[in-house]
Residue, then its C-alpha position, 0 to 999 in steps of 0.5 A: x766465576x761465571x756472572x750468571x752462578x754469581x747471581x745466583x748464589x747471590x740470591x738463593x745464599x744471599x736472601x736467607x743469609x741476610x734474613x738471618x744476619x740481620x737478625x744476629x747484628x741487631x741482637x749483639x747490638x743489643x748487648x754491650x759487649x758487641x762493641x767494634x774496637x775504638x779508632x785511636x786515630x784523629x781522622x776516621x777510616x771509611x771503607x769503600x766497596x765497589x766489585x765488579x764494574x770498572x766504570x762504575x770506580x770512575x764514576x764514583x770519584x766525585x763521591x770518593x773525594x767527598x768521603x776522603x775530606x773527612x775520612x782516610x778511604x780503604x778499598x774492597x774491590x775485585x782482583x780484576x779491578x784494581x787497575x782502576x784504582x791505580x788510574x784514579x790513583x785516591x786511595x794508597x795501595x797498602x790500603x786496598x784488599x782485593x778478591x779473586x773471584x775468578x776461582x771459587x775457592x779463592x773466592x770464599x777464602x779472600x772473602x773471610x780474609x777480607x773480613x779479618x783485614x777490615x776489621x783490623x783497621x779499626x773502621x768507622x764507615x763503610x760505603x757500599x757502593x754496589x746496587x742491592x749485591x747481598x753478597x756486598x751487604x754481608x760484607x758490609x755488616x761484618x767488617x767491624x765498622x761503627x757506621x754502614x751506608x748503602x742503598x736501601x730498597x724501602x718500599x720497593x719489592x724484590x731488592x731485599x737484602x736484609x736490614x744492616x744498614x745504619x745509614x739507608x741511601x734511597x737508590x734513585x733510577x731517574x738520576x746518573x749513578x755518579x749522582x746516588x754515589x755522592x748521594x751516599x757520601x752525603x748520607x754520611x753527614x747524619x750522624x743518627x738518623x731519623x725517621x723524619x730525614x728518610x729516605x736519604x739523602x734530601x739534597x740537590x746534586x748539581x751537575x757541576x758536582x759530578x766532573x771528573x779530574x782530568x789528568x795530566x800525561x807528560x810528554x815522556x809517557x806520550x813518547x813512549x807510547x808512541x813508541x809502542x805503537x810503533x812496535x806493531x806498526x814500524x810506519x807510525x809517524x806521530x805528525x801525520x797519522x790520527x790515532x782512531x781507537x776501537x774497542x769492539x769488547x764489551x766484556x762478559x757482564x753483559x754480551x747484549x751490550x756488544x754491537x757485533x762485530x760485522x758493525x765494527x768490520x765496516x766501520x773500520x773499513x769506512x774508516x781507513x777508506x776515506x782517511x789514509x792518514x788514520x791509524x786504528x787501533x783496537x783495545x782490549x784486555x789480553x783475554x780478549x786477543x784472539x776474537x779482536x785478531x779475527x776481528x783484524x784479519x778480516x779487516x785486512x789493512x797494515x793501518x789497522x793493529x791488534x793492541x789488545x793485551x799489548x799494554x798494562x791498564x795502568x798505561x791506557x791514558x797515554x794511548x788516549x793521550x795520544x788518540x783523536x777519538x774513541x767509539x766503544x761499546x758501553x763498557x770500562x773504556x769510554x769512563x777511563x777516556x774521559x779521565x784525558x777527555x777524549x772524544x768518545x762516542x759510546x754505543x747503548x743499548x741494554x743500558x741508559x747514558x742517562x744512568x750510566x753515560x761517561x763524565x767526559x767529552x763523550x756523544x751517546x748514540x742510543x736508539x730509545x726502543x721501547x724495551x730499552x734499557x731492559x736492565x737495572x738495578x731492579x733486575x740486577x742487571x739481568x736481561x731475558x733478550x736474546x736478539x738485541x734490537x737496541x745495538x743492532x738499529x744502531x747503523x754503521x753510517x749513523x756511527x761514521x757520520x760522528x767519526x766523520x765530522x770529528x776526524x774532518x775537524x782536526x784535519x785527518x785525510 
């Protein structure tokens, strides 16, 4: 389903149906016979839903291990990014529903399916990790669980989304996003809050509670994805060539965080003209082939292959395990890196790192124009630029000068 239709059935659908929802729960609230059905269990069942973006799953980790020492963690999430949960490996695969809302009818169909499969798990928690969707809210308010925790506007106009939360996070727009999720988590620890405790939560998050576990590739995986690479280009020699990943893709979230690729086309070109022992390796889903193939043909070198589609996501780690550095646009990629700690060298533009930077071993080259970022969750991630100055400053030589140093260190020529 198009971004844009989903935004907008989000907010004319979303508000009123909020509005009226959040009316109908207090009122069954009021009655005894509006009673979520007892967990038998000893430890308690939280439901986490994360949707749409695929980084924002890596950086909510640190909050998903503070929720899981007290809870056993579900999962609610769109089809396309159960991948990652596969990556973070936290929450059990039978425990995880997911939504298929590339079809609309699948769409409405998983997500009442995804209501009678929540409210079978007899919930106790659930954590809306998305900023301000009413779409997730309703979900939220209807799953069955006891307790619900999201971000709650406050004083703030225009992000209304009805009043189902029990526990109300306040959403911070000067802190990184992995920090308001673990925020959220903490926010669990009231067990009946107060108005003297709003907003939540009143605690400090240092920097330390936000890294990311790195994890381990085994040589066998290693070898096998050398392999692979071997498969698109039979000269590959791991001893010798330097493996430089390139993911000109942003996705359809959001275009105007793409640099173009004419930047990517010399990049590569400068790349492969001072290192003759690089390999550049282009990544991407399979959707997203035939725009990197043309991408490749104008490059026109042997040492520069199209791997987009070429492996599953669950395989991606094993190709960072083995690269030297990655630049990439703002975009799912540069989080999965950091889960090996790869050199990564992000692009923003419509968008802050300060917000939504990688938790790994990443350089952030963003211009700081006075217009940018442009999108946030006050404006759910909706821009009315059309000519993306904040990518387009970002100069090529100013990107190689990074590539450059990095590639120089560990010895490529």
């Amino acid at each position: 389903m198009n971004v844009d239709r989903m935004r907008q059935i989000d907010y004319w659908l979303g508000i009123p149906l909020c509005f009226i929802s959040s009316w109908f729960i207090k009122l069954l609230k009021w009655f005894t016979f509006f009673k979520p059905a007892p967990n038998t269990l000893n430890k308690p069942k939280a439901l986490i839903i994360a949707l749409s973006e695929m980084g924002s799953i890596v950086l909510a980790e640190p909050a998903l291990k503070q929720i899981a020492k007290n809870n056993e963690l579900y999962f609610l999430t769109f089809k396309r990014s159960q991948g990652v949960l596969d990556l973070l490996n936290i929450v059990p695969n039978k425990n995880i529903f997911c939504i298929d809302a590339d079809n609309p009818q699948k769409f409405i169909k998983d997500s009442f399916s995804s209501l009678t499969w929540a409210r079978k798990q007899q919930l106790e928690w659930v954590v809306d990790l998305e900023l301000f969707s009413r779409y997730s809210a309703l979900l939220s308010a209807f799953c069955g669980a006891k307790q619900q925790v999201g971000f709650y506007p406050y004083c703030n106009e225009g992000l209304y989304r009805g009043d189902m939360m029990s526990h109300k996070a306040a959403y911070n727009p000067h802190i990184h996003i992995s920090k308001n999720f673990l925020a959220m988590a903490y926010a669990m620890e009231i067990k009946q809050p107060k108005a003297s405790s709003l907003p939540l939560s009143k605690v400090s998050i240092s920097d330390s509670c936000t890294q990311l576990q790195t994890r381990q590739i085994s040589e066998r995986q290693k070898q096998q994805m050398q392999q692979r690479i071997r498969d698109f280009y039979s000269e590959y020699n791991p001893t010798s060539h330097h493996i430089v990943l390139i993911n000109s893709q942003g996705g359809d979230l959001l275009p105007m965080r793409n640099w173009g690729q004419e930047s990517f086309l010399r990049l590569s070109k400068n790349i492969l003209r001072q290192f003759s022992q690089v390999l550049i390796v282009m990544t991407g889903s399979s959707s997203e082939h035939s725009a990197i193939e043309k991408l490749v043909q104008k490059i026109d070198n042997s040492r520069c292959i199209n791997f987009a589609g070429a492996i599953h996501l669950q395989q991606i780690l094993s190709l960072y395990a083995i690269s030297e550095l990655m630049v990439s646009n703002d975009s799912g990629p540069n989080h999965f890196a950091a889960l090996v700690n790869l050199p990564t060298y992000t692009l923003f533009g419509p968008e802050t790192p300060k917000l939504y930077g990688s938790l790994g071993q990443t350089t952030n080259i963003y211009k700081k124009l006075a217009c940018s970022p442009c999108v946030s969750a006050a404006n759910h991630r909706k821009t009315v630029c059309q000519d993306n100055q904040c990518m387009q400053q970002i100069s090529v030589d100013e990107v190689f000068t990074h590539v450059n140093i990095q590639l120089s260190a560990c010895g490529a020529k």
